[in-house]
Structures are given as structure tokens and as C-alpha cells.
TILOTOR-658465 format. One line per 4 residues: their letters; for each residue x, y, z negated of N, C-alpha, C, O. Coordinates in Angstrom, 3 decimals. Atoms other than C-alpha are relative to their C-alpha. Layout:
a = X Y Z X Y Z X Y Z X Y Z ~ ... $
This chain:
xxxx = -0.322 1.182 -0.798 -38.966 -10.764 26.528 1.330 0.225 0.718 1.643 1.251 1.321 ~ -1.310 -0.568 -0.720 -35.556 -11.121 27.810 0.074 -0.424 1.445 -0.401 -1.458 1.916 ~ 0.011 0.799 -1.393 -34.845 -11.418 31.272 0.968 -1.120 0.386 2.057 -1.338 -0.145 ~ -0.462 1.279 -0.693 -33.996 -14.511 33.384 0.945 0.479 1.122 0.651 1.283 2.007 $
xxxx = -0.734 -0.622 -0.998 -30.867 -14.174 35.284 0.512 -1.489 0.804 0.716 -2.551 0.216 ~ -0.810 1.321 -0.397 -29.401 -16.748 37.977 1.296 -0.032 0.253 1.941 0.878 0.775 ~ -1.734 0.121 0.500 -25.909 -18.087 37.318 0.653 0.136 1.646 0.010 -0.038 2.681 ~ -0.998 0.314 -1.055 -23.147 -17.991 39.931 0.348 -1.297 0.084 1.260 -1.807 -0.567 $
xxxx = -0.405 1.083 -0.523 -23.460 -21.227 41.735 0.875 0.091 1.213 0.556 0.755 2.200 ~ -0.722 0.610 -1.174 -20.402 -22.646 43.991 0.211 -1.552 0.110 0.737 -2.209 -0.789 ~ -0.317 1.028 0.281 -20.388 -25.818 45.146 1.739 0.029 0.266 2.467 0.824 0.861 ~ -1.560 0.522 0.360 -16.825 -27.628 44.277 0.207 -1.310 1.203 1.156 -1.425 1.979 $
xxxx = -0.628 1.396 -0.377 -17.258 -31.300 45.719 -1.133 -1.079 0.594 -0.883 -2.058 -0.109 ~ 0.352 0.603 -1.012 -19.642 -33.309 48.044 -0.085 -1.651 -0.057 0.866 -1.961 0.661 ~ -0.492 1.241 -0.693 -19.644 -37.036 48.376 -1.462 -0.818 0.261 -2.528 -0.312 -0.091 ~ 1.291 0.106 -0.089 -22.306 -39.521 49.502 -1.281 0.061 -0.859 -2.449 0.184 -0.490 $
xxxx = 0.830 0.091 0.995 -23.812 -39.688 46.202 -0.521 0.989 -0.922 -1.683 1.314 -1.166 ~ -0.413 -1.160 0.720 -22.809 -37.128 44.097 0.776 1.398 0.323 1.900 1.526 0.808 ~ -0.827 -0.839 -0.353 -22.221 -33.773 44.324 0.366 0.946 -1.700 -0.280 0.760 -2.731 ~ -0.315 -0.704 1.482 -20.419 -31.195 41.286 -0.151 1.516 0.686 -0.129 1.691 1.904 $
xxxx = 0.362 -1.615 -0.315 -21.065 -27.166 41.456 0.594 0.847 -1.268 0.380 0.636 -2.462 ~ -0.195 -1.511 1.196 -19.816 -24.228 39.332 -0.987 0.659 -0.322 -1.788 1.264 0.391 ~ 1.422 -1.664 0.008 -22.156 -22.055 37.566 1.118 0.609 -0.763 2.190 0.151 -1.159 ~ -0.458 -1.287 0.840 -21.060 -19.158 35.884 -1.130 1.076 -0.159 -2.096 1.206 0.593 $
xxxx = 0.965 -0.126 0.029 -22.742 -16.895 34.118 0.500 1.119 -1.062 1.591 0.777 -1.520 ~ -0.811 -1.044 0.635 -21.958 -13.318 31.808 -0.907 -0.528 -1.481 -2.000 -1.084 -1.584 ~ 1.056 -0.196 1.449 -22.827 -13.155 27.741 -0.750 0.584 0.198 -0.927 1.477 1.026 ~ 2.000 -0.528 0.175 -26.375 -12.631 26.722 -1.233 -0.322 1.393 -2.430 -0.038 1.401 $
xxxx = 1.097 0.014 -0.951 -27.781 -13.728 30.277 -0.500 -1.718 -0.405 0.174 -2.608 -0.925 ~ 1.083 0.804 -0.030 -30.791 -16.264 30.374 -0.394 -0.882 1.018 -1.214 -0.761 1.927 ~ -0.094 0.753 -1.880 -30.460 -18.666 32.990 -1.454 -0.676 0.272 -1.936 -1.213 -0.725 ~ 1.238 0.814 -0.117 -33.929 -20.216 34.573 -0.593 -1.049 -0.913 0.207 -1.950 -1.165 $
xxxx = 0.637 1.732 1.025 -36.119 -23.097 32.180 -0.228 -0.062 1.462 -0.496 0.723 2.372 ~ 0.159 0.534 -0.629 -36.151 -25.728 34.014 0.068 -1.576 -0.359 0.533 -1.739 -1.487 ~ 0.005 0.788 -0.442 -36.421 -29.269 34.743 0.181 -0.770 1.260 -0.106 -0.359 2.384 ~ -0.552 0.932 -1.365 -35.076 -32.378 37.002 -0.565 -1.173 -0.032 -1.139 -1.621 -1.025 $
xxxx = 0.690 1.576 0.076 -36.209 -35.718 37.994 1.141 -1.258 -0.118 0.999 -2.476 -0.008 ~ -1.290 0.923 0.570 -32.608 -37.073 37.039 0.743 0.588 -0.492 1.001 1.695 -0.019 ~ -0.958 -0.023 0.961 -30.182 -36.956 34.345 0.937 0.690 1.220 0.785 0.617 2.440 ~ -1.377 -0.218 -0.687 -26.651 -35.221 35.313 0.379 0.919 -1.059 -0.391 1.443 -1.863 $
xxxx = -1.604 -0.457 0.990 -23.376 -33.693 33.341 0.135 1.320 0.221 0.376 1.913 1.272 ~ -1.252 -1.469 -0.403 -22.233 -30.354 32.482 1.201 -0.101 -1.015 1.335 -0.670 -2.098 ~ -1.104 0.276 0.667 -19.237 -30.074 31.462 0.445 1.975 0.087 0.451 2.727 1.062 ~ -0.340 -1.329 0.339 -18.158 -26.520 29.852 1.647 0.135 0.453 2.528 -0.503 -0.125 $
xxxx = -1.132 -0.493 0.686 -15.122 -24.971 30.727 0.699 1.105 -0.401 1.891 1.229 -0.681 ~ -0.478 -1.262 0.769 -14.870 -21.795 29.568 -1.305 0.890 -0.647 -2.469 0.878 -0.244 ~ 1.435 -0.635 0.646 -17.060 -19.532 27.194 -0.959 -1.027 -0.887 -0.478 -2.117 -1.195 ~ 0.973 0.664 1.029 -20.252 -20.911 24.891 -0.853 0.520 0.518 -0.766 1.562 1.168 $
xxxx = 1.285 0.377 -0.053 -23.780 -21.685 25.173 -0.497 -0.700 -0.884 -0.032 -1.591 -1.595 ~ 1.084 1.009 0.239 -26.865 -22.692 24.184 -0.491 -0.786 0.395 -1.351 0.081 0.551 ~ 1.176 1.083 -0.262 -29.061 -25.691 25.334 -0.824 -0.173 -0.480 -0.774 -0.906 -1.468 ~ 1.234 0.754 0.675 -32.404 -26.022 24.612 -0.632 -0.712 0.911 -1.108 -0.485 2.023 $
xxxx = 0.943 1.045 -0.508 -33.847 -29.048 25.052 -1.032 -0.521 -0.470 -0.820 -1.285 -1.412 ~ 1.332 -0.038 0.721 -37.393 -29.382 24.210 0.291 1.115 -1.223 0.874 2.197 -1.293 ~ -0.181 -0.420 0.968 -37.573 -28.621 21.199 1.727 0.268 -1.035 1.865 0.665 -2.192 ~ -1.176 0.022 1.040 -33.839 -28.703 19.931 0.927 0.651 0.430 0.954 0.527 1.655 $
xxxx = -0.960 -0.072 -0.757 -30.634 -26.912 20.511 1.508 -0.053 -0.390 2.033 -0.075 -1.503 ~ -1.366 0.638 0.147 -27.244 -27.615 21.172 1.140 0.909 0.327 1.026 1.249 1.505 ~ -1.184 -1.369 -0.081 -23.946 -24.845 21.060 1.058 -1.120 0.747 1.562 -2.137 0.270 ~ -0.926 0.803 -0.716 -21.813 -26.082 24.091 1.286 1.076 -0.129 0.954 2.235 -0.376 $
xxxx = -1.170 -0.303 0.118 -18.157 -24.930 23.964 0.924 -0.336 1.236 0.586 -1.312 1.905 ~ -1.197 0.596 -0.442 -14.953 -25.193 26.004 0.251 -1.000 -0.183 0.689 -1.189 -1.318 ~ -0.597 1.791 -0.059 -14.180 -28.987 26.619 -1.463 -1.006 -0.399 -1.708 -2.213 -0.422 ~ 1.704 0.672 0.188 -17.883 -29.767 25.833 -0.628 -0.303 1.014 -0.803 0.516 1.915 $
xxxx = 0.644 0.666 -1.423 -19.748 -32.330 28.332 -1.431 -0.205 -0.962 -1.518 -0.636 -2.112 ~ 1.470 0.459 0.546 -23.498 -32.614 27.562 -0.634 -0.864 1.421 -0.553 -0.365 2.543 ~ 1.316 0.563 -0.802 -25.998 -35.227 29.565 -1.161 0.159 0.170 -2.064 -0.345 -0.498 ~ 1.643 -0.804 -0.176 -28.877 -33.732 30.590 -1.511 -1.047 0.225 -1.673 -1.622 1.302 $
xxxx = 0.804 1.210 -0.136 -31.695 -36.060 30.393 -1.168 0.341 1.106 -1.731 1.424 0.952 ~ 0.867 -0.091 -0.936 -34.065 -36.292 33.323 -1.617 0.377 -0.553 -2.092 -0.320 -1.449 ~ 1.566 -0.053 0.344 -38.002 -34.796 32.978 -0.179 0.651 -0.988 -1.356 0.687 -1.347 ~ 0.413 -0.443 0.817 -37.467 -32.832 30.212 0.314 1.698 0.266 1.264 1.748 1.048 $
xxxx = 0.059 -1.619 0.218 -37.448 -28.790 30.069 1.093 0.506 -0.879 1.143 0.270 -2.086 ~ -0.908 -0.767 0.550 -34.598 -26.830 29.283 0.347 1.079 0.675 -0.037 1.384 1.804 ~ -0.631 -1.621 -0.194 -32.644 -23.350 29.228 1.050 0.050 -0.410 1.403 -0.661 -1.351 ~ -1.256 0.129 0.489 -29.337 -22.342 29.085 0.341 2.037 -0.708 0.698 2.960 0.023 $
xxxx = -0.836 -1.052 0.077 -28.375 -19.169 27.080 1.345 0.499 -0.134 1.943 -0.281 -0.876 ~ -1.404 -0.198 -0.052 -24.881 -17.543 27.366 0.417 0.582 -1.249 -0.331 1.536 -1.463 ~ -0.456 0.187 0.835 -23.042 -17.293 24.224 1.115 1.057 0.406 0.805 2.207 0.093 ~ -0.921 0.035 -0.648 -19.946 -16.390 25.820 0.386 0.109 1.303 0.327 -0.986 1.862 $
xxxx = -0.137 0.294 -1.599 -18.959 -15.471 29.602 0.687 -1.499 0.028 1.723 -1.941 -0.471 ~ 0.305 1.582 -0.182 -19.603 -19.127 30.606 0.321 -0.552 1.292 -0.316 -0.038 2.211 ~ -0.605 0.712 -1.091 -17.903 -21.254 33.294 -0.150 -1.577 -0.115 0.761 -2.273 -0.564 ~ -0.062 1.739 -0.333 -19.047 -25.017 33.893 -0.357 -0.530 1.118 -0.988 0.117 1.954 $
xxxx = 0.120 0.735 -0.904 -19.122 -27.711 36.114 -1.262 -0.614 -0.522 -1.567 -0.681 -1.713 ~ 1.391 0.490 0.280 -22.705 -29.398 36.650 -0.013 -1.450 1.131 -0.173 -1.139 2.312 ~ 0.104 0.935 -0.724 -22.692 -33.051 38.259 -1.456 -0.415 -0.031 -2.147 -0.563 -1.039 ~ 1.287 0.951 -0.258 -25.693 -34.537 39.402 0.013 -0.435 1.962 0.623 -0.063 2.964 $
xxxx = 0.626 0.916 -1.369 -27.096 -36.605 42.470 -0.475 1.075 1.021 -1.103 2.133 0.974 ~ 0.385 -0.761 -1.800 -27.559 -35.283 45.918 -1.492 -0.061 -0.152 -2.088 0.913 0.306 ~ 1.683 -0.041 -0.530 -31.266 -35.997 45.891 -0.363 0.338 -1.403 -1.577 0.157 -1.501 ~ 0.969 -0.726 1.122 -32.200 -34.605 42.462 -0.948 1.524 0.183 -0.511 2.646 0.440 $
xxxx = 0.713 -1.245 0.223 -35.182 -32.237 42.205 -0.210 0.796 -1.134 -0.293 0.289 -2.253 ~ -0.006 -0.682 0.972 -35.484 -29.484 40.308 -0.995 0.789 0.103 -1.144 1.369 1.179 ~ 1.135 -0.680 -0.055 -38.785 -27.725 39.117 0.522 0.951 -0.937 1.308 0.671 -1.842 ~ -0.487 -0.702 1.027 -38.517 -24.274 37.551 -1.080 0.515 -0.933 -2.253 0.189 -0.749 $
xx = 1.543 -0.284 0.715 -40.697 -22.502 34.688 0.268 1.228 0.150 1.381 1.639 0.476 ~ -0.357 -1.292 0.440 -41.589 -18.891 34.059 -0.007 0.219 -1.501 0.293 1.319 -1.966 $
């Protein structure tokens, strides 16, 4: 079983609605499964990943924006030392899994 590591979050940007954050994150680490109760954006900009969502997954890249769909279960593995921006809503919750 590999272990679960948590990314280097900073937030970037604030406003009443929306806020954006940095993660970062080294090759081969395993960032939390998880789920939200709203959609929101990452946008890659440096390094590669995986996304799995449910069942499917998706190889994010440099200049790659994915929409994260609300309620569903996902994981991010690192591909690549990984640098993105993550937008979502000030009041989104987030449940995690083991």
C-alpha cells in the first residue's frame, strides 16, 4: 500500500466568493482520496499527474485545467514534481477517505 502524503498548500487569492491555492507536491507522492460538495478547477502548472475519478483516469500536464465535479471521489497521483493552482468556492466542503 503506498502511502498518502499531503501536498504543499498556499493560499494565492481570496475574494468574496472564490478563493485559488497552490498545491505542490514531489514525484511518486499520493495525495489524500477525497471528495467535495462542489465542483472547482485545477489548473496544472508544472510537472504531471494522475486523476482518478471514480472509476477513470486522466494524465494532467503543464497548461492542463481539469473540472472537478462535485460528490464524486478522487485522488491525485504525482507523475512529475507537480505545481497547480486549485479554484473553488469559499464554502466548499471537503470529506476525506482512507
Amino acid at each position: 500500500m503506498e502511502k498518502i502524503t499531503n501536498p504543499n498548500v498556499k493560499l494565492l487569492a481570496k475574494g468574496e466568493l472564490f478563493n485559488a491555492k497552490q498545491m505542490a507536491a514531489k514525484a511518486g507522492e499520493l495525495l489524500p482520496k477525497h471528495k467535495a460538495n462542489k465542483e472547482s478547477v485545477l489548473v496544472v502548472l508544472e510537472g504531471e499527474c494522475v486523476l482518478t475519478l471514480a472509476d477513470t483516469e486522466h494524465t494532467l500536464k503543464q497548461g492542463d485545467s481539469f473540472i472537478v465535479p462535485s460528490e464524486i471521489v478522487h485522488q491525485i497521483k504525482v507523475v512529475k514534481d507537480f505545481r497547480a493552482v486549485h479554484i473553488m468556492t469559499n464554502d466548499i466542503e471537503f470529506k476525506f477517505f482512507k
